[in-house]
C-alpha positions as CSV (number, residue, x, y, z in Angstrom):
1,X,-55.6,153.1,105.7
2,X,-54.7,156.6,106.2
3,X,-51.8,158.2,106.3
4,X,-52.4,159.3,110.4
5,X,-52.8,155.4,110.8
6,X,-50.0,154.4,108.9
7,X,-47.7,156.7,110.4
8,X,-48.7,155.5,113.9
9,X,-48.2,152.0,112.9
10,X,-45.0,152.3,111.9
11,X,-43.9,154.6,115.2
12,X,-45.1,151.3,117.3
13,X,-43.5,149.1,114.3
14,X,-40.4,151.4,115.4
15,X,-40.6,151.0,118.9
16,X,-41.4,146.9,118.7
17,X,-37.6,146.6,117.6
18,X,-36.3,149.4,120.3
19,X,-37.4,147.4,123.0
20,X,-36.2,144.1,121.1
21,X,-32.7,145.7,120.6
22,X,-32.8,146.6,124.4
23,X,-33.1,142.8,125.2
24,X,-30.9,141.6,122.6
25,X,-28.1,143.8,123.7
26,X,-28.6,143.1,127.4
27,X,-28.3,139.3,126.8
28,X,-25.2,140.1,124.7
29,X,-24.0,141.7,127.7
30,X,-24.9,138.9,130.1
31,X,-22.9,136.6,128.1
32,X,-19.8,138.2,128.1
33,X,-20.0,138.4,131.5
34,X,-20.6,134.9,131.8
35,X,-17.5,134.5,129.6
36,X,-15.3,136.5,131.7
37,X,-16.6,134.8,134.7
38,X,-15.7,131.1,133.0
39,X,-12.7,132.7,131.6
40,X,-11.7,133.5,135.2
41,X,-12.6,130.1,136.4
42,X,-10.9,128.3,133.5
43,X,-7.7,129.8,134.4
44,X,-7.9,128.8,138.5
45,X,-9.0,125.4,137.1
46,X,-5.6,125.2,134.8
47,X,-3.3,126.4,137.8
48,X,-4.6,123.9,139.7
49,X,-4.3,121.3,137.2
50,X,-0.7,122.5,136.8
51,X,-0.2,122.5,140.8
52,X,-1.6,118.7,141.6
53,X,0.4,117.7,138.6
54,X,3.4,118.9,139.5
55,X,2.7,117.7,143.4
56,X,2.0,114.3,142.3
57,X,4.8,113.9,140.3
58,X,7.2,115.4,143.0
59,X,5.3,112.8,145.3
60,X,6.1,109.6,142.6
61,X,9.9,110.8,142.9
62,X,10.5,111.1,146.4
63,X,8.4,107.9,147.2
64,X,9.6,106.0,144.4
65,X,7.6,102.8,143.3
66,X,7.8,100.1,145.3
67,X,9.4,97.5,144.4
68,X,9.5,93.8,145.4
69,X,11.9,93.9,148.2
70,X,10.3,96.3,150.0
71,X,6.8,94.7,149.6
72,X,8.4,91.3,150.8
73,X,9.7,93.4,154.1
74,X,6.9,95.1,154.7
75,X,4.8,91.6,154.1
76,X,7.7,90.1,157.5
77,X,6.9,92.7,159.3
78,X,4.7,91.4,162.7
């Protein structure tokens, strides 16, 4: 091999991993978009959680649970 063809083979050696860095750091990049994005989700999801939990439970107090009596009144009812 001589030394013309070695050096050329290690300039397209050199560019092999340029391009391979390129993609490598453009799929890093996608994923921490993708993070922020489910980050961003995760936190909507939780203050929802919180809201419906809090709704229920302010739901079960003013409601109460029914007791006996007011399933036998409800059962004389016509």
């Amino acid at each position: 091999m001589t030394v013309t063809r070695a050096l050329e083979a290690t300039r397209k050696e050199a560019e092999r991993w340029r391009h391979r860095e390129k993609r490598l750091l453009e799929a890093m990049r996608n994923v921490d978009e993708e993070r922020h994005r489910l980050d961003d989700e995760l936190v909507k999801v939780e203050q929802q959680l919180t809201y419906y939990d809090s709704l229920t439970r302010d739901m079960k107090r003013e409601l109460g649970r029914p007791g006996l009596s007011s399933l036998l009144s409800s059962l004389r009812r016509p």
